[in-house]
C-alpha positions as CSV (number, residue, x, y, z in Angstrom):
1,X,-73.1,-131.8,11.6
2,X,-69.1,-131.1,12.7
3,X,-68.6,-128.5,14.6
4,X,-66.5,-126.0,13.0
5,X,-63.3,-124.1,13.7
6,X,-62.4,-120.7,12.3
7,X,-59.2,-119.5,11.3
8,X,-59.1,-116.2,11.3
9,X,-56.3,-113.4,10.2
10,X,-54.6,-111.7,12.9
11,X,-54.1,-108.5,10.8
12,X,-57.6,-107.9,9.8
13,X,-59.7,-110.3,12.2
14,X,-61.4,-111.4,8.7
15,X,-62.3,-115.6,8.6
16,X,-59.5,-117.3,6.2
17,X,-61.2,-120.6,6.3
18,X,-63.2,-123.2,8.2
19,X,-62.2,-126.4,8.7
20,X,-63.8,-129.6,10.7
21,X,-63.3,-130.1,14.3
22,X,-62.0,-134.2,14.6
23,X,-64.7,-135.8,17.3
24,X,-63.3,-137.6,19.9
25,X,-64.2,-140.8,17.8
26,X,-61.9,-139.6,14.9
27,X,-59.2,-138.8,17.2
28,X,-59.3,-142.7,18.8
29,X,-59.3,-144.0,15.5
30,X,-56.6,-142.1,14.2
31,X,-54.3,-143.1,17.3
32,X,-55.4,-146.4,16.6
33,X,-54.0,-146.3,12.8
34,X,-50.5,-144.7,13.8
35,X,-50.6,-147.8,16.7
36,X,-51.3,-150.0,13.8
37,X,-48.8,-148.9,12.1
38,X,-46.0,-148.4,13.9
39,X,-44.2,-151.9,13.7
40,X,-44.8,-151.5,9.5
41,X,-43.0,-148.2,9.3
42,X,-40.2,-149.4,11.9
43,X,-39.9,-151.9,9.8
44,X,-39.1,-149.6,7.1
45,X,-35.1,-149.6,6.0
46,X,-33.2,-146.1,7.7
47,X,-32.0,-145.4,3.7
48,X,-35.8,-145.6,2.6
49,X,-36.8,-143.2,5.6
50,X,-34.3,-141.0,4.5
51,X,-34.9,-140.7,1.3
52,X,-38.6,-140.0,1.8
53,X,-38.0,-137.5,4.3
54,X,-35.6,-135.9,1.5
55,X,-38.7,-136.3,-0.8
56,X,-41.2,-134.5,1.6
57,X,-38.1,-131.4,2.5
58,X,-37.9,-131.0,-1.3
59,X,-41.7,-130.5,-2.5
60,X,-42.5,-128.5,0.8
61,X,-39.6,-126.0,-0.9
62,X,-41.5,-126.5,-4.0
63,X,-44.5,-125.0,-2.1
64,X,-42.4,-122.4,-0.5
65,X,-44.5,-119.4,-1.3
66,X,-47.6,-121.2,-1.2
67,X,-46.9,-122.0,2.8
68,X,-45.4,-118.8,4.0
69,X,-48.7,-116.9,2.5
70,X,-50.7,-119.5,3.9
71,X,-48.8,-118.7,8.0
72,X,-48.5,-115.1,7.7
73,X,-52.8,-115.5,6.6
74,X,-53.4,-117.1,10.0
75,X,-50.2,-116.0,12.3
76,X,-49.8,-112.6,11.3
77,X,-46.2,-112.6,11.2
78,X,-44.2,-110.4,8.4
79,X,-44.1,-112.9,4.6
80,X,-40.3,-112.4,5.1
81,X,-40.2,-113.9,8.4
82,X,-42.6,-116.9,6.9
83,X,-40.6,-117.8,4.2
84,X,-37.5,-117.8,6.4
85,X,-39.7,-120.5,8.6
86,X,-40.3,-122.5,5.6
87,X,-36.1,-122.8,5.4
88,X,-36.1,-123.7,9.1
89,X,-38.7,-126.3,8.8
90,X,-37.0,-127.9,6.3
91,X,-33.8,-127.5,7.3
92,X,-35.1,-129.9,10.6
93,X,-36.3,-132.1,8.1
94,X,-33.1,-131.9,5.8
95,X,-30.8,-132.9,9.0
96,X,-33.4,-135.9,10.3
97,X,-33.1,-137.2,7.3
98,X,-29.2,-137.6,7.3
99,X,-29.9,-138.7,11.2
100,X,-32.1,-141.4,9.8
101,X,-29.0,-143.8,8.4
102,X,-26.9,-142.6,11.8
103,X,-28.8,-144.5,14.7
104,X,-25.9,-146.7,15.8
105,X,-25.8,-149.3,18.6
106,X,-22.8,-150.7,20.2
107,X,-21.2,-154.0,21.5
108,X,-19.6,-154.3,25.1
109,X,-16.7,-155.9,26.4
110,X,-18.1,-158.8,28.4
111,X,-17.0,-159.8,32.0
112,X,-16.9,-163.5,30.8
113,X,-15.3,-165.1,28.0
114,X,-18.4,-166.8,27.3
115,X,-21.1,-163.7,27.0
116,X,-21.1,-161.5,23.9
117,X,-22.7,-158.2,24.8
118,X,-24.6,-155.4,22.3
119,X,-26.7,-152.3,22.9
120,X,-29.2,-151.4,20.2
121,X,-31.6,-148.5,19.7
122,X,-35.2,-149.4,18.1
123,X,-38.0,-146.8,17.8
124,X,-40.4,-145.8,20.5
125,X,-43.8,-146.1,19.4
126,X,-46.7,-143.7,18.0
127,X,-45.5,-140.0,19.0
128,X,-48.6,-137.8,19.8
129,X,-47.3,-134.0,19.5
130,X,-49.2,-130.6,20.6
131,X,-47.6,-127.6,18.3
132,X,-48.2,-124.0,19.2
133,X,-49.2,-121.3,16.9
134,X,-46.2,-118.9,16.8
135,X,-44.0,-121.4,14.7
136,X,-46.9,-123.5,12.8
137,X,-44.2,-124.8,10.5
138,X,-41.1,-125.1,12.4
139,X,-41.9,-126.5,15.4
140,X,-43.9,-129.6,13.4
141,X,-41.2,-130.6,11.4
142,X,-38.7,-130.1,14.2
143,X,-41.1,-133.3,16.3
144,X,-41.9,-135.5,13.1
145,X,-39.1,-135.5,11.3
146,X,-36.5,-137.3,14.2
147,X,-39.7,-139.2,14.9
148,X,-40.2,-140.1,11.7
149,X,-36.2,-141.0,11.2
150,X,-36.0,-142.8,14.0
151,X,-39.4,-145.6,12.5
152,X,-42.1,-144.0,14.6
153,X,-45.4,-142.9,13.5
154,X,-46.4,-139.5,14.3
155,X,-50.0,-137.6,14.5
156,X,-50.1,-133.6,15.4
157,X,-52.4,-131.4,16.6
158,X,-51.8,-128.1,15.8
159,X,-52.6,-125.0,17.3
160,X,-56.4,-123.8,16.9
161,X,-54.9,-120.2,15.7
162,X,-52.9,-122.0,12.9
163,X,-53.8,-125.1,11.5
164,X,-53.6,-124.5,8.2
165,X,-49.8,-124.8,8.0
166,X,-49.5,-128.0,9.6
167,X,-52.8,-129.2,7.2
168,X,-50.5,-128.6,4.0
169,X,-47.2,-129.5,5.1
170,X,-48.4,-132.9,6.1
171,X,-50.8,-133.2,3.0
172,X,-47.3,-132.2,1.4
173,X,-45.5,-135.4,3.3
174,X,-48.8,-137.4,1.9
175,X,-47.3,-136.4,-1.5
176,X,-43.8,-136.8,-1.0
177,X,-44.6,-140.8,-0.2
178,X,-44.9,-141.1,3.5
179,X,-48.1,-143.1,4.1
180,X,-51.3,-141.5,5.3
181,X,-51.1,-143.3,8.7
182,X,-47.8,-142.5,9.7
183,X,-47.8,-138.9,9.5
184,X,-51.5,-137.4,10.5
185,X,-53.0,-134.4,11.8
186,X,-56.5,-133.9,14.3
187,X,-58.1,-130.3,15.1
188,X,-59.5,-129.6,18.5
189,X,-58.9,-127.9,22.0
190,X,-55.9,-128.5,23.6
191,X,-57.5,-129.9,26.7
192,X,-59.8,-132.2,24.4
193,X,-57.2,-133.5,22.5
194,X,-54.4,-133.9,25.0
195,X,-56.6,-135.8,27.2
196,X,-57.1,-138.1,24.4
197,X,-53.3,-138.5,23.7
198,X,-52.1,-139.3,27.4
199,X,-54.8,-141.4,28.2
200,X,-54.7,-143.9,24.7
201,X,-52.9,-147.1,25.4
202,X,-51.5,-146.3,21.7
203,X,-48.9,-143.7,22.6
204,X,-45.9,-144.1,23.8
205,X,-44.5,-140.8,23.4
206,X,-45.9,-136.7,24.4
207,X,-43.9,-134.1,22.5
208,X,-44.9,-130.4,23.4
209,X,-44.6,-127.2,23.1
210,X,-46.1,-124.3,24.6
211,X,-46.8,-123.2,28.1
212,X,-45.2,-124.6,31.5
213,X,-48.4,-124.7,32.9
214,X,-49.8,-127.0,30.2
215,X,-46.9,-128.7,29.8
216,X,-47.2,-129.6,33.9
217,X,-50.5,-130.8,33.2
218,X,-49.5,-132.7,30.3
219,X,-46.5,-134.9,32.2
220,X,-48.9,-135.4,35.1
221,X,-51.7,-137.0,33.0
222,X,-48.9,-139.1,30.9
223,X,-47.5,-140.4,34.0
224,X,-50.3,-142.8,34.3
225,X,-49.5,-145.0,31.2
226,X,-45.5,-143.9,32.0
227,X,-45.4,-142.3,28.6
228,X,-42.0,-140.4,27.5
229,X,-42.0,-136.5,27.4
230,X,-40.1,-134.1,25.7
231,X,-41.4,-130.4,27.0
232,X,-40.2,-127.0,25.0
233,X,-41.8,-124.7,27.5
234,X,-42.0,-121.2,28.4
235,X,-38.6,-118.9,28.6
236,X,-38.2,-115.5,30.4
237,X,-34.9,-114.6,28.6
238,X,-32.4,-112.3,29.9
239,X,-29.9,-110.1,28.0
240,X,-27.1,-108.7,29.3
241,X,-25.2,-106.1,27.7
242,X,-21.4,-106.0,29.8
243,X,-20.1,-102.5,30.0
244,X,-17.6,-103.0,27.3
245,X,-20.2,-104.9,24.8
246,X,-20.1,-103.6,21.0
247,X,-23.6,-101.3,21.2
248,X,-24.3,-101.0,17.5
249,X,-24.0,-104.6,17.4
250,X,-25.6,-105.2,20.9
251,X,-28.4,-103.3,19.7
252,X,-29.0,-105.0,16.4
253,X,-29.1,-108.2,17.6
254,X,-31.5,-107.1,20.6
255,X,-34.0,-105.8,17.9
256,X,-33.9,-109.4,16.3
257,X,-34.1,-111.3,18.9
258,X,-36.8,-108.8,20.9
259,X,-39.3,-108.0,17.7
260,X,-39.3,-111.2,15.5
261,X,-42.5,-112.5,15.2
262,X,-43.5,-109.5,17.0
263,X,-41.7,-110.5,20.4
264,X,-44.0,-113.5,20.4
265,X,-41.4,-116.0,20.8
266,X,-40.5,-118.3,23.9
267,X,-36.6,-117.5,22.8
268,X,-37.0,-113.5,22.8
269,X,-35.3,-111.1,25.2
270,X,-37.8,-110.1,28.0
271,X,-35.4,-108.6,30.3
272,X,-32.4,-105.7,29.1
273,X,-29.9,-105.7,31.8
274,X,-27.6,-103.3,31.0
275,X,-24.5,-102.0,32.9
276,X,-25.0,-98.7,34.3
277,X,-22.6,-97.0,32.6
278,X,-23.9,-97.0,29.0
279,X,-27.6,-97.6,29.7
280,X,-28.2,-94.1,28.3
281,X,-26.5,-94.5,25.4
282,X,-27.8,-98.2,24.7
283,X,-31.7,-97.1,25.8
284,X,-31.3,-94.2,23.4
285,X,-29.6,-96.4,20.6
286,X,-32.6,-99.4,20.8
287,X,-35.1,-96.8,21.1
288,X,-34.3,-94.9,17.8
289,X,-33.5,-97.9,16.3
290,X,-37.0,-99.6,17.3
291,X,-38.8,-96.3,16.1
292,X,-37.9,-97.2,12.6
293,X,-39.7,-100.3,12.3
294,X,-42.5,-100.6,10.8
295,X,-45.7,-102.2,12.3
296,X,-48.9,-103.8,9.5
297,X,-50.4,-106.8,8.0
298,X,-47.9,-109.1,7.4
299,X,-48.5,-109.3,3.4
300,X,-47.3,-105.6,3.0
301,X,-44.4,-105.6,1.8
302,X,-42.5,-103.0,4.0
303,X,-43.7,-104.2,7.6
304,X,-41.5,-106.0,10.0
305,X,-44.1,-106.1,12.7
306,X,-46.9,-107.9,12.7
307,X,-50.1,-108.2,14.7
308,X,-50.4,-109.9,17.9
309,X,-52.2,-113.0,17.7
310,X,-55.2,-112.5,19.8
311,X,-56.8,-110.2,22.4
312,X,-55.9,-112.2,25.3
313,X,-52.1,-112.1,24.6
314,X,-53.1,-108.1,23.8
315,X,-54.3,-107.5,27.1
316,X,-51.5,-109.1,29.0
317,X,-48.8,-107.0,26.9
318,X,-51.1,-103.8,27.3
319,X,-51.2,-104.2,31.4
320,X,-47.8,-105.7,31.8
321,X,-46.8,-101.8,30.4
322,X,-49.4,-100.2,32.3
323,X,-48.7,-101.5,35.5
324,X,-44.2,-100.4,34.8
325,X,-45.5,-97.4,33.7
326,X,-47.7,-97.2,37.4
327,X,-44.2,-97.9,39.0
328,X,-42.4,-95.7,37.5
329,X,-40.7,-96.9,34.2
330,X,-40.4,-94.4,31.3
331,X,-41.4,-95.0,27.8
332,X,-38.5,-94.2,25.7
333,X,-40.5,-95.6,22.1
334,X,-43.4,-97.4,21.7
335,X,-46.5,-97.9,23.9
336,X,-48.8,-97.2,20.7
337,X,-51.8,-99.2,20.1
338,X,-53.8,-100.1,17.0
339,X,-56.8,-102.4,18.5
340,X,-60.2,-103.3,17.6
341,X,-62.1,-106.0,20.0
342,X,-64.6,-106.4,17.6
343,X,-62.6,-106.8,14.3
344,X,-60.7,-108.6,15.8
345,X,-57.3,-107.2,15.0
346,X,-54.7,-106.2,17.7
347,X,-51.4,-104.0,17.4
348,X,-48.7,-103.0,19.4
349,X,-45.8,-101.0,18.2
350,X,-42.3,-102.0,19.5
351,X,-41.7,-100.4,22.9
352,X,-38.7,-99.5,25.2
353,X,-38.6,-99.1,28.8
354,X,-36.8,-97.4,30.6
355,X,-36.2,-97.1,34.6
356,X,-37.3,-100.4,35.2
357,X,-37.6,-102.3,38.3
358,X,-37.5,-106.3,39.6
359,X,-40.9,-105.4,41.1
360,X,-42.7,-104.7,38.1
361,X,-44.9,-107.7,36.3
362,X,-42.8,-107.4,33.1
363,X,-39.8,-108.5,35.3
364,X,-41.6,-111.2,36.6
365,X,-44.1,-112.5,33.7
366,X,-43.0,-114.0,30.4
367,X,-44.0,-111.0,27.9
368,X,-45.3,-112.6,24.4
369,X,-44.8,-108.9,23.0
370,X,-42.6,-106.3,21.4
371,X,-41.7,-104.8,24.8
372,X,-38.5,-104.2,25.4
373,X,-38.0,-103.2,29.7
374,X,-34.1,-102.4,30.2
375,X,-33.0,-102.6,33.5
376,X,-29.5,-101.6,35.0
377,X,-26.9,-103.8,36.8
378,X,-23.5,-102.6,39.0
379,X,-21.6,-105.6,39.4
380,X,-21.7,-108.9,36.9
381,X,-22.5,-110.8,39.8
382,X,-25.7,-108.4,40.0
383,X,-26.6,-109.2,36.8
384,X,-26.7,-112.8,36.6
385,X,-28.5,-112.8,39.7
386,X,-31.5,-110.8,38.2
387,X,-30.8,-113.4,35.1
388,X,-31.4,-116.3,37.4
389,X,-34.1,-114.9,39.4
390,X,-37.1,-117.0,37.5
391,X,-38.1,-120.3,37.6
392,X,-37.7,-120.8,33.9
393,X,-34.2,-121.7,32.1
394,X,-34.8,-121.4,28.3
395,X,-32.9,-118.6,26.4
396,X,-30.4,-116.4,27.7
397,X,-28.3,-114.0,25.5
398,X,-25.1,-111.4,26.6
399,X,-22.8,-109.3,24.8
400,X,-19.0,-108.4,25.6
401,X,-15.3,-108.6,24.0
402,X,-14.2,-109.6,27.2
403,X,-13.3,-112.9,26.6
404,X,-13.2,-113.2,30.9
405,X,-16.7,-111.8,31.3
406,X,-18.1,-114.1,28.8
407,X,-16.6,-117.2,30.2
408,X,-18.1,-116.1,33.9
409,X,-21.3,-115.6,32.3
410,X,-21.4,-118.6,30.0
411,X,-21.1,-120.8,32.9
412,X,-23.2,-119.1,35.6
413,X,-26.4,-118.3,33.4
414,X,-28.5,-121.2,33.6
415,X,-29.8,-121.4,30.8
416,X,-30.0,-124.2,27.8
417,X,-29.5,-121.8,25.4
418,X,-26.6,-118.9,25.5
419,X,-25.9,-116.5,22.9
420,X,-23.0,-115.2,23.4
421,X,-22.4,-112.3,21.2
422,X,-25.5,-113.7,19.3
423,X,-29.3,-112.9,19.3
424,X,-30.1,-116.3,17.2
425,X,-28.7,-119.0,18.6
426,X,-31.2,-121.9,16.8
427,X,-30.7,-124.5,14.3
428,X,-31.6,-127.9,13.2
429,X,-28.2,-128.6,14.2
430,X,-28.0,-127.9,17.7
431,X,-29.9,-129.3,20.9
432,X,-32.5,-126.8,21.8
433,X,-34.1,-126.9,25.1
434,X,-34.5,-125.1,28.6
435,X,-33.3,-125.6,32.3
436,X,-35.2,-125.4,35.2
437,X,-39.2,-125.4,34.3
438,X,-38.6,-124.5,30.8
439,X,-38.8,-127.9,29.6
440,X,-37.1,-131.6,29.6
441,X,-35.6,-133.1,26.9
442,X,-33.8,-131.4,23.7
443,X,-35.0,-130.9,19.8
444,X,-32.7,-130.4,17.2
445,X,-28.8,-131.5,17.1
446,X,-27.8,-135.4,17.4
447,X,-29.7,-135.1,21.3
448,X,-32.8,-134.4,18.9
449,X,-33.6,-138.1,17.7
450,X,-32.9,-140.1,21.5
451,X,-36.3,-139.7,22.6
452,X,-37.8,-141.4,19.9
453,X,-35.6,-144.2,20.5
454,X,-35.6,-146.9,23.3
455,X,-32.5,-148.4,24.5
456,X,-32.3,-152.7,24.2
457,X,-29.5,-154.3,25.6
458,X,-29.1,-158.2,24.4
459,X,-26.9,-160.5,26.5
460,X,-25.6,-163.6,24.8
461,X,-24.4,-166.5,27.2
462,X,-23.2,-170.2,26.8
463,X,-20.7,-169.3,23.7
C-alpha cells in the first residue's frame, strides 16, 4: 500500500485530503516520459505552444474560484489574497505565452567573405522544478510556463504543505491540451525527490525556489551531471523610510508588503529602518494602522491575516520576538498568540517593534512572520550599510520625494529587486531575482525564458 500524505488546513489543523506519495519508481519513470518527450514537444511549432498555453491561462480563470478555495484550504492565506494569486499565475502564463512566438536568433557578420555566420536558441531539455508552499500557484506557473514556451517539458513537485494547487492547475493544463507527459506533477519529501531530480541523466535543468540552504544543496548535487540552475532563494528585505518620505503612504505600503500572506513571503520587509527624526511618528502610524487588521481562517470573509503555516515556522517567529523583547525592543502592537500544538493551528497577530537593535536575531534571521522590527538610522550612508549587512540580496524597498536620495539608494542597495516608492514591485513582466545568496538566475520579464534555452552557433564555410 502507498504511503500517504496529508494536507491539512492551516486555520483549523483539520485533514483536507490525502493523496498518494509517488515511490521512487514513479518518480524515474515519470523523468523518463518528460526525457521521452522532450524532442516531440520541441518539435512543437512556437504559435501552437502559444496558443495552448493561452488555452491552459483561460480555463485555469474558468476555475478561478475553484483554485483560490482550494490554496487558502491548505495555505491559510486570506480568499482575497488567493484569488489575486490565481491573476498572478496566469498573468505568468498569459506573458509566456506571447514569449513563446519571440525566441529570436541572429546572423553575424563574418570575418571572411566565404563564412555565413548565425546564432540560434533551441530548448534545454526536461526542467525538473521544486515549488514552495507560500505561492502554490504562482510560483508553478511562473517555471512551466517559459519552460513550456521555450519546447521543454516540465514535471513539479510541489510543496508537501500544498499540493493540491499545483494537482489542479496541471490537471487543468491536461485539459487545456498540453499532453500528459510534458507537464507532470510527483509528491514526496524534498530531499527524496530532489535527489531523484539531480541525479537522473533525464534533466537538464533545476528550477527552485525556497531556502538558500536547500538551494546550496541542490546546485552542489546538480553539479555532477552539470545541470543548469535557476535559484529564487531566501530574502532578508530592508525598508528604508528617508526623513522626508510620504508616511501615510510609507506606511500603507509597509503594511502590504510586511503582512501579505501573513509576512510569509521571501519579498516582505523584515527590517524598518527609519530616520531618526520621524520614527515616532512612523512607529506610532504602522502600529495603529496594524492594530486594525484582522487576523482568522482565511475563508472568513473579513480577515486579512491568515495562519502561519506550521509550528515550526511558529516557533521561530515566537522566539525571534522573545529574544528583541530580552534585548530590549518594545512592543508597540502585536505579540498576540492564538496556538494549539495539538490542533494544529498556529496564529500570530501583526506586530511592531520598537527600539530595535542589529544584535537581535530578527535583525539577523529572515522572519517568515507578521513582525514588523523598526530600527533607526542617522545618516543614509548608515542606513544602507544596515541594508547591506546580510548575505542575502533579494528585495529591498525605500521611500523619499527626494529624487537625490533615491538615486543614491537605488544604486547602492544591492538588491535585485528595489521598490522605490513601492511595496509590490512583481510582475510577470519584469526579471525577478536576488543578489548575493539569494539566488541565480531571473523569472519573469524577457530574462525569464533564457534559461530554458541553449545557445547554438552554426558556422558555414566554403561559400
Amino acid at each position: 500500500m502507498a504511503d500517504l500524505l496529508q494536507v491539512k488546513n492551516p486555520a483549523t489543523g483539520q485533514v483536507i485530503k490525502e493523496i498518494r506519495i509517488n515511490t521512487e519508481k514513479e518518480i524515474k519513470q515519470a523523468l523518463k516520459a518528460g526525457h521521452d518527450n522532450f524532442k516531440k514537444w520541441a518539435k512543437v511549432n512556437a504559435h501552437e505552444r502559444s496558443r495552448l498555453l493561452r488555452n491552459w491561462s483561460q480555463i485555469i480563470q474558468e476555475h478561478k474560484a475553484e483554485i483560490a478555495e482550494i490554496m487558502t484550504l491548505e495555505n491559510g492565506k486570506p480568499l482575497s489574497e488567493s484569488l489575486g494569486e490565481v491573476d498572478y499565475a496566469t498573468s505568468y502564463i498569459d506573458w509566456y505565452a506571447e514569449e513563446a512566438k519571440r525566441i529570436y536568433g541572429r546572423t553575424v557578420p563574418a570575418s571572411s567573405e566565404t563564412k555565413r555566420i548565425a546564432v540560434t536558441k533551441q530548448p534545454i531539455g526536461l526542467v525538473a522544478a521544486i515549488t514552495p508552499w507560500n505561492f502554490p500557484a504562482a510560483m508553478m506557473t511562473r517555471k512551466a510556463a517559459p519552460a513550456l514556451a521555450a519546447g521543454c517539458p516540465f514535471i513539479v513537485k510541489p510543496a508537501v504543505e500544498t499540493p493540491l494547487t499545483t494537482i489542479r492547475l496541471i490537471e487543468l493544463a491536461h485539459e487545456a491540451g498540453i499532453p500528459t507527459d510534458v507537464i507532470q506533477y510527483v509528491n514526496g519529501s524534498g530531499s527524496m525527490v530532489g535527489d531523484l531530480f539531480t541525479s537522473s541523466e533525464y534533466v537538464r535543468k533545476i528550477t527552485f525556489t525556497g531556502s538558500t540552504p536547500v538551494g546550496k544543496q541542490l546546485i552542489k548535487n546538480s553539479a555532477n551531471t552539470v545541470k543548469h540552475v535557476t535559484m529564487e532563494l531566501g530574502g532578508h528585505a530592508p525598508l528604508i523610510v528617508a526623513e522626508d518620505a510620504d508616511l501615510d503612504f510609507a506606511v500603507q505600503q509597509t503594511l502590504l508588503t510586511k503582512f501579505r500572506n501573513a509576512g510569509q513571503t521571501c519579498v516582505c520587509a523584515n527590517r524598518i529602518i527609519v530616520h531618526e527624526t520621524i520614527a515616532e511618528a512612523f512607529s506610532n502610524k504602522l502600529a495603529e494602522a496594524t492594530k486594525k487588521l484582522k487576523v482568522g481562517n482565511g475563508l472568513d470573509k473579513d480577515t486579512q491575516v491568515g495562519p502561519i503555516i506550521n509550528e515550526k515556522g511558529f516557533n521561530k517567529i515566537v522566539d525571534q520576538i522573545n529574544d528583541a523583547i530580552e534585548k530590549g525592543a518594545m512592543v508597540l502592537a502585536g505579540n498576540q498568540f492564538n496556538a494549539d500544538k495539538e490542533q494544529g493551528y498556529f496564529f500570530v497577530s501583526p506586530t511592531v517593534l520598537t527600539n530595535v537593535t542589529l544584535d537581535m536575531n530578527i535583525m539577523q534571521e529572515e522572519t517568515f512572520g507578521p513582525v514588523a522590527p523598526i530600527i533607526t538610522f542617522k545618516h543614509l550612508e548608515e542606513a544602507v550599510e544596515i541594508a547591506n549587512s546580510t548575505p542575502y540580496g533579494l528585495a529591498a524597498y525605500f521611500f523619499t520625494n527626494n529624487y537625490k536620495t533615491g538615486t543614491y539608494l537605488s544604486e547602492n542597495l544591492d538588491f535585485g529587486i528595489v521598490g522605490w516608492n513601492d511595496g509590490a514591485p512583481s510582475g510577470a513582466h519584469i526579471p525577478f531575482g536576488g543578489m548575493k545568496e539569494s539566488g541565480i538566475g531571473r523569472e519573469g520579464g524577457l530574462e525569464g525564458i533564457e534559461p530554458y534555452l541553449e545557445t547554438k552557433y552554426l558556422s558555414i564555410g566554403n561559400l
